[in-house]
DSSP file (Angstrom, degrees, kcal/mol; ACC not computed):
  #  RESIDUE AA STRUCTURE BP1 BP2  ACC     N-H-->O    O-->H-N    N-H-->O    O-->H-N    TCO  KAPPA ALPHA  PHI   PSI    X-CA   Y-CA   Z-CA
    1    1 A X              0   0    0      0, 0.0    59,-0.0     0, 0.0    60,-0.0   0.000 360.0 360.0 360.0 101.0   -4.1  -13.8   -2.1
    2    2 A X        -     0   0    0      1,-0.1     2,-0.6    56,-0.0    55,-0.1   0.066 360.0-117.9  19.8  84.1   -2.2  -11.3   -0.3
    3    3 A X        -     0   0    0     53,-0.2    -1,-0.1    50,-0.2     2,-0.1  -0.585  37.7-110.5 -67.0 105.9   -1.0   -7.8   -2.2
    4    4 A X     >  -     0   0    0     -2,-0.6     4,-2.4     1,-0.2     5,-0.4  -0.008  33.3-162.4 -35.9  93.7    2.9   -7.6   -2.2
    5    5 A X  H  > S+     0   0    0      1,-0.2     4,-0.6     2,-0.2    -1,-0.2   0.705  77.9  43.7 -70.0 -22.7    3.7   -4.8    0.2
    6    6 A X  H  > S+     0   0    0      2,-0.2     4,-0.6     3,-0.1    -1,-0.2   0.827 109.3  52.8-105.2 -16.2    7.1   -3.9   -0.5
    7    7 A X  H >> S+     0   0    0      2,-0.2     3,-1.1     1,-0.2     4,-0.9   0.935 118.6  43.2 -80.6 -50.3    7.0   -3.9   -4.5
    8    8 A X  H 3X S+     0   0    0     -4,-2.4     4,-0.9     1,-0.2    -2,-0.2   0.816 111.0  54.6 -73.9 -27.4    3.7   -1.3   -4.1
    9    9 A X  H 3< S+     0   0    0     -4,-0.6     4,-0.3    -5,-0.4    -1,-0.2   0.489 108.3  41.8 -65.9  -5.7    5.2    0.4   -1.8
   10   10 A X  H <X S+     0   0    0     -3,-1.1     4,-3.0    -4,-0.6     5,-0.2   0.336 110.4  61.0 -87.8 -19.2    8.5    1.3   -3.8
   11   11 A X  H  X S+     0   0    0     -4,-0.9     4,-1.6    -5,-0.2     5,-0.2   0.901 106.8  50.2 -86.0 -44.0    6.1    1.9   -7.0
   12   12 A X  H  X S+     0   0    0     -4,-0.9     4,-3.1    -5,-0.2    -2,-0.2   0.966 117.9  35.6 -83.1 -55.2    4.6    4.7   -4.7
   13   13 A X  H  > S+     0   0    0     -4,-0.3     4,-2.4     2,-0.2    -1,-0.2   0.602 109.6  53.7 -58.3 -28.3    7.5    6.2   -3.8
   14   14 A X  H  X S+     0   0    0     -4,-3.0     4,-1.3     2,-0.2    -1,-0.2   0.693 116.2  48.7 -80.1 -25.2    9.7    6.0   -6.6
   15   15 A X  H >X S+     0   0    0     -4,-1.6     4,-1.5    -5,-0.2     3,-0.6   0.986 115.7  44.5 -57.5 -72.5    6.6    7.7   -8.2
   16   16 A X  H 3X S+     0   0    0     -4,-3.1     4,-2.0    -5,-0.2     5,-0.5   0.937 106.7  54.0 -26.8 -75.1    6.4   10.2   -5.4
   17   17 A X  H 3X S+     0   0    0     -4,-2.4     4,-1.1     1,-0.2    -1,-0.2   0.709 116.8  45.2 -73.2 -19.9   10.2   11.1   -5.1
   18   18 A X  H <X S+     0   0    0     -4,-1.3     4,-0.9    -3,-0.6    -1,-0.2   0.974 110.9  49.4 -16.0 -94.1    9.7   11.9   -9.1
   19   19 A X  H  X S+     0   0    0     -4,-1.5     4,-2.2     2,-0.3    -2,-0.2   0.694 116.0  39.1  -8.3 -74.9    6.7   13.7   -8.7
   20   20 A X  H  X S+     0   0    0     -4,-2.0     4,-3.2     1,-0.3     5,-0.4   0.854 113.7  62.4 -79.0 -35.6    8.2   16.3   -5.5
   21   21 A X  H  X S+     0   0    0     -4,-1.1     4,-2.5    -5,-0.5    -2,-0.3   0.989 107.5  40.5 -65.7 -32.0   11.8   16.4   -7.7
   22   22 A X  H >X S+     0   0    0     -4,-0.9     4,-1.4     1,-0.3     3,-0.6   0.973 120.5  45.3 -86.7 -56.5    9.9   18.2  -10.9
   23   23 A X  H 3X S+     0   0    0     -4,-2.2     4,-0.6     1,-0.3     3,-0.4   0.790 112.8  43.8 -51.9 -45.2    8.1   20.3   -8.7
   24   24 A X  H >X>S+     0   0    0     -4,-3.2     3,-3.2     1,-0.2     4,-1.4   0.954 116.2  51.8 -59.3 -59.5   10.7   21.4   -6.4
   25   25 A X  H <<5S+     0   0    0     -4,-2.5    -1,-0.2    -3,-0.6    -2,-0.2   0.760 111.1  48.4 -68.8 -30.5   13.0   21.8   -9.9
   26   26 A X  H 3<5S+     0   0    0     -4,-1.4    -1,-0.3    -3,-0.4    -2,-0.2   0.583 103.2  62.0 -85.7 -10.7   10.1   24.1  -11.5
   27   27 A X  H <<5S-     0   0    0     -3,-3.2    -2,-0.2    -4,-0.6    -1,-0.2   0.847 115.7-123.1 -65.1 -26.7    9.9   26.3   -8.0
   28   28 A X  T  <5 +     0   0    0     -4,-1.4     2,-0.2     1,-0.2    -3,-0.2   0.731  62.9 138.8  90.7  35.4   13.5   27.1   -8.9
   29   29 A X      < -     0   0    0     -5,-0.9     2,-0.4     1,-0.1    -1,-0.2  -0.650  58.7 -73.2-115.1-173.2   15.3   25.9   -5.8
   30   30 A X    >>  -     0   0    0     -2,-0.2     3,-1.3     1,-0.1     4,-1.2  -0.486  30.4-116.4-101.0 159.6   18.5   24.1   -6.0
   31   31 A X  H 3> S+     0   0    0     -2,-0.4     4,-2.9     1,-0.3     5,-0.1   0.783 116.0  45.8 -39.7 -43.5   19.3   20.7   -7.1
   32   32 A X  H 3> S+     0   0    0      1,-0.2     4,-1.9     2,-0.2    -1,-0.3   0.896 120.6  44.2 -78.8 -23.8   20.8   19.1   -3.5
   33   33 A X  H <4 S+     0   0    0     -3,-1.3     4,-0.3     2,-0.2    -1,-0.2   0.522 114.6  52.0 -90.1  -6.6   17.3   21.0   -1.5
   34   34 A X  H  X S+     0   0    0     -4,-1.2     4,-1.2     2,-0.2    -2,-0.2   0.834 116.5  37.0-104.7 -35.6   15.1   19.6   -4.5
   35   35 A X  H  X S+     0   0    0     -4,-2.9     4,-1.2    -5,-0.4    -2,-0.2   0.850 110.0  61.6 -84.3 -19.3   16.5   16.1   -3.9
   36   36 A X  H  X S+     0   0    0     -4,-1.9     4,-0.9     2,-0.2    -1,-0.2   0.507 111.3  44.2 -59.5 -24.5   16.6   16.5    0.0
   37   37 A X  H  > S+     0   0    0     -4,-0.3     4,-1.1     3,-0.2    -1,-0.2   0.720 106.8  54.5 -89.3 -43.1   13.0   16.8   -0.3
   38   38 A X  H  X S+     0   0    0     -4,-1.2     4,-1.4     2,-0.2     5,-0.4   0.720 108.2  49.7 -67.2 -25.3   12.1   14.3   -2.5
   39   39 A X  H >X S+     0   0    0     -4,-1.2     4,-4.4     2,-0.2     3,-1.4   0.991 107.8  50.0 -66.2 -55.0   13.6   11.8   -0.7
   40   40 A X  H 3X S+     0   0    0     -4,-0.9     4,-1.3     1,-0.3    -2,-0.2   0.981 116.7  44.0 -65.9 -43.7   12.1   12.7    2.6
   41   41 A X  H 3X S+     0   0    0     -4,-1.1     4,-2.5     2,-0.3     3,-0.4   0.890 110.6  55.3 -58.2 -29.5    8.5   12.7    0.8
   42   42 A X  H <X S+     0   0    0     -3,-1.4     4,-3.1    -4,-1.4     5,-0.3   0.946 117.1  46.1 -91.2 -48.6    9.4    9.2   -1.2
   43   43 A X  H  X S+     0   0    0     -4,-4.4     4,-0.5    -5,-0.4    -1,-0.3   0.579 107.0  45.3 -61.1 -25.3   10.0    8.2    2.3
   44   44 A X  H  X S+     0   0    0     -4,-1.3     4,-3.1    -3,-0.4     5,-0.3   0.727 117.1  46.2 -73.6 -54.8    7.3    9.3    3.9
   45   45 A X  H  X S+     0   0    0     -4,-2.5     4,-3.0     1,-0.2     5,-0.3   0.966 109.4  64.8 -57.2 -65.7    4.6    7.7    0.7
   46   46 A X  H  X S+     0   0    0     -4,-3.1     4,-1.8     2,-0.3     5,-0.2   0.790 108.7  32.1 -39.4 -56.8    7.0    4.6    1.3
   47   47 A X  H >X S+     0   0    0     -4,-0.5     4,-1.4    -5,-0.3     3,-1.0   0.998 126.4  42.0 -70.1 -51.7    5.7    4.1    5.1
   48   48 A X  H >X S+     0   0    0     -4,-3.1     4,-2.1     1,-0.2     3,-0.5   0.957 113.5  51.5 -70.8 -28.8    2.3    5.2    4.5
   49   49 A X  H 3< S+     0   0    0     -4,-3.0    -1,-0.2    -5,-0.3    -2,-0.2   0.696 111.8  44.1 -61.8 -26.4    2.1    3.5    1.5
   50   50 A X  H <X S+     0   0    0     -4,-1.8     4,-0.6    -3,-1.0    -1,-0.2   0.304 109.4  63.3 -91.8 -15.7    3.3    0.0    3.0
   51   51 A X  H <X S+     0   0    0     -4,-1.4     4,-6.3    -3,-0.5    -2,-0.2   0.814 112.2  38.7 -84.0 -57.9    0.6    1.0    6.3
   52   52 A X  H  X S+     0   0    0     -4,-2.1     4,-1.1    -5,-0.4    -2,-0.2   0.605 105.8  59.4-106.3   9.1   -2.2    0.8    3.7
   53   53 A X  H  > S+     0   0    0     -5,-0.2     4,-0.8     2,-0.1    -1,-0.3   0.704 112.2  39.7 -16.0 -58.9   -1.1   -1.8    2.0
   54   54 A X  H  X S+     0   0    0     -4,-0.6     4,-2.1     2,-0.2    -2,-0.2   0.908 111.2  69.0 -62.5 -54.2   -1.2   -4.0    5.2
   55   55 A X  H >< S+     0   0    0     -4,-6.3     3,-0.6     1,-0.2     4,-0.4   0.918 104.1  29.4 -13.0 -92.7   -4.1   -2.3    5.8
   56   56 A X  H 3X S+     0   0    0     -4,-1.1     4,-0.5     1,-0.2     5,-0.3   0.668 111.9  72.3 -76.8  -4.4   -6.3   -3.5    3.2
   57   57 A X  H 3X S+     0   0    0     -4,-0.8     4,-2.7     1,-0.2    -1,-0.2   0.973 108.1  39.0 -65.4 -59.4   -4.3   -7.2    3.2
   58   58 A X  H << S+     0   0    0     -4,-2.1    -2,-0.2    -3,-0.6    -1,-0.2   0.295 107.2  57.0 -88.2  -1.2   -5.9   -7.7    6.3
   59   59 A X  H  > S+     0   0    0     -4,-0.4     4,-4.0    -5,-0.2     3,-0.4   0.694 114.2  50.5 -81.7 -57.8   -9.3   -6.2    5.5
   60   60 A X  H  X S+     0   0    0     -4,-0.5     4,-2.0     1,-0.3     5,-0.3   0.954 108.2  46.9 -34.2 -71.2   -9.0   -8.9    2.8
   61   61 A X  H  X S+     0   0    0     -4,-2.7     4,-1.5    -5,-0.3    -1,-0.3   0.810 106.2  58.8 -37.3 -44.8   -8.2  -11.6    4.8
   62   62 A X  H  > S+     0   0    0     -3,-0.4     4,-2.5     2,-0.3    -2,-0.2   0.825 107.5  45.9 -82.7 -54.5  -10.5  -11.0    7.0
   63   63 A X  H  X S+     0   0    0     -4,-4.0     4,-1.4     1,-0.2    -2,-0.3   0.923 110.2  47.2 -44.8 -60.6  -13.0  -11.3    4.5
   64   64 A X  H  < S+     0   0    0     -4,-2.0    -2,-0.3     2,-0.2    -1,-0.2   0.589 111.1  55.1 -91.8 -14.9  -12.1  -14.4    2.7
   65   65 A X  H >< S+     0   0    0     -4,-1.5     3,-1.3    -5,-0.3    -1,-0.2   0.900 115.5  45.0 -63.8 -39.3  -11.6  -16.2    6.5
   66   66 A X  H >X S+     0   0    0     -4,-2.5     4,-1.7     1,-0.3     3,-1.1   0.899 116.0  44.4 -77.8 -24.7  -15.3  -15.0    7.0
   67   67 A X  T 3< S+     0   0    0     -4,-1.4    -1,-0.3     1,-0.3    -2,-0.2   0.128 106.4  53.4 -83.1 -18.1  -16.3  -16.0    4.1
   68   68 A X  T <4 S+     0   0    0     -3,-1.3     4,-0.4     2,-0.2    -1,-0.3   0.068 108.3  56.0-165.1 -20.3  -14.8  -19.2    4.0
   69   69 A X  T <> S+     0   0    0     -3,-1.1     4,-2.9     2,-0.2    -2,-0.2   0.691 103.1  63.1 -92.3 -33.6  -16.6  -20.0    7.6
   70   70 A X  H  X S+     0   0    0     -4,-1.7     4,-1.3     2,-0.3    -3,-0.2   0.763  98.1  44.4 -36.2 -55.4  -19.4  -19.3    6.0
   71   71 A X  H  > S+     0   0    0      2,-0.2     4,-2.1     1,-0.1     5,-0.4   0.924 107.9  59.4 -74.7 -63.3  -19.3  -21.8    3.6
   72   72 A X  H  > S+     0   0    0     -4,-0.4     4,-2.8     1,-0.3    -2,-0.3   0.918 108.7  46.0 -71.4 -45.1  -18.4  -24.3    6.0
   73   73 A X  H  X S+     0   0    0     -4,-2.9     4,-1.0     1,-0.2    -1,-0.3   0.792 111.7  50.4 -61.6 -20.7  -21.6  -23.6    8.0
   74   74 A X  H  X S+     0   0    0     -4,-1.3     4,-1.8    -3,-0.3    -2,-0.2   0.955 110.2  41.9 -25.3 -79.5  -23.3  -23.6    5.5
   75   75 A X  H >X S+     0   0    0     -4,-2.1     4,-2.0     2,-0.2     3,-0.6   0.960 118.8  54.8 -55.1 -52.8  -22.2  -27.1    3.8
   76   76 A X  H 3X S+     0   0    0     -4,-2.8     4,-1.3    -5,-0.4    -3,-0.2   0.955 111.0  42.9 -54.6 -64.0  -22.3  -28.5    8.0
   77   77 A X  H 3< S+     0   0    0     -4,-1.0    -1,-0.2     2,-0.2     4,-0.2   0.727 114.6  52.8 -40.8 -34.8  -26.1  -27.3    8.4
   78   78 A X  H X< S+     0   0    0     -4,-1.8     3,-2.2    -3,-0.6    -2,-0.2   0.979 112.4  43.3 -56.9 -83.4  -26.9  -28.8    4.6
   79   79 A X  H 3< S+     0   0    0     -4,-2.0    -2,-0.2     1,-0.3    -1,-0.1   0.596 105.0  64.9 -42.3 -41.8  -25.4  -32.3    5.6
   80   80 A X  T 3<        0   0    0     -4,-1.3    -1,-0.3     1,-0.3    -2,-0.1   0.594 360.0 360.0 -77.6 -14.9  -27.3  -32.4    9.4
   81   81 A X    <         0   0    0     -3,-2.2    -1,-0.3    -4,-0.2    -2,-0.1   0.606 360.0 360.0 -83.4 360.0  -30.8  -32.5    7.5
């Protein structure tokens, strides 16, 4: 089953854009440069975060297809004896 790329990829970002606001707000800069930064970083995790997401869907896939041929040569080679 497939991992749901945009719900983990918002989870990462909204975590991120958090994450960059308290830091930025504990450097001491000012509220509109501390959210102007967090966005572009929430935005930035968002794409890479949705990249490897896809990523490992398709490592996956990839797996349970071979896996899943497998089996069926297997079962065909049983049956032929």
């Amino acid at each position: 089953m497939p991992l749901h790329v945009r719900s983990i990829a918002v989870t990462i970002a909204v975590i991120c854009f958090f994450m960059l606001s308290f830091i930025c707000w504990m450097s001491g800069l000012s509220t509109f440069v501390c959210c102007k930064r967090a966005f572009i970083g929430a935005a930035i995790a968002y794409a890479a975060g949705a990249f490897a997401v896809k990523a490992i869907n398709a490592i996956l896939m990839n797996a349970i297809i071979t896996n899943q041929v497998n089996q069926q040569k297997e079962t065909g080679d049983a049956g032929n004896d």
